[in-house]
C-alpha angles and dihedrals in degrees: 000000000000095000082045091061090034103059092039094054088047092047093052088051101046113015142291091247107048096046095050091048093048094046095044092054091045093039082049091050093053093044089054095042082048090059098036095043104056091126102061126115104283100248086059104052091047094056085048094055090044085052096050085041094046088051089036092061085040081074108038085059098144088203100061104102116234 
């Protein structure tokens, strides 16, 4: 819910556009260091899937118009 307020704040203040294809690259670049860092130390594997989860919910902002 946060990211959700968040993203939609940021995107009324700087545009629709620029926030959802900012958060969808950075939202892509989590998703391929989650794949390609599985082996990393627990803690840090969990902080990296509250960060993708965290940009993930950024896109899916239902009030963001279209």
């Amino acid at each position: 819910m946060v990211a959700s307020i968040l993203f939609g704040e940021l995107a009324a203040k700087f545009g629709h556009r620029k926030i959802v294809s900012f958060v969808m690259t950075i939202s892509g670049l989590l998703g391929i260091s989650l794949g390609f860092l599985a082996e990393i130390p627990y803690p840090y594997l969990v902080c990296l899937c509250i960060s993708y989860t965290i940009f993930f919910k950024g896109i899916l902002q239902p009030s963001m118009p279209v």
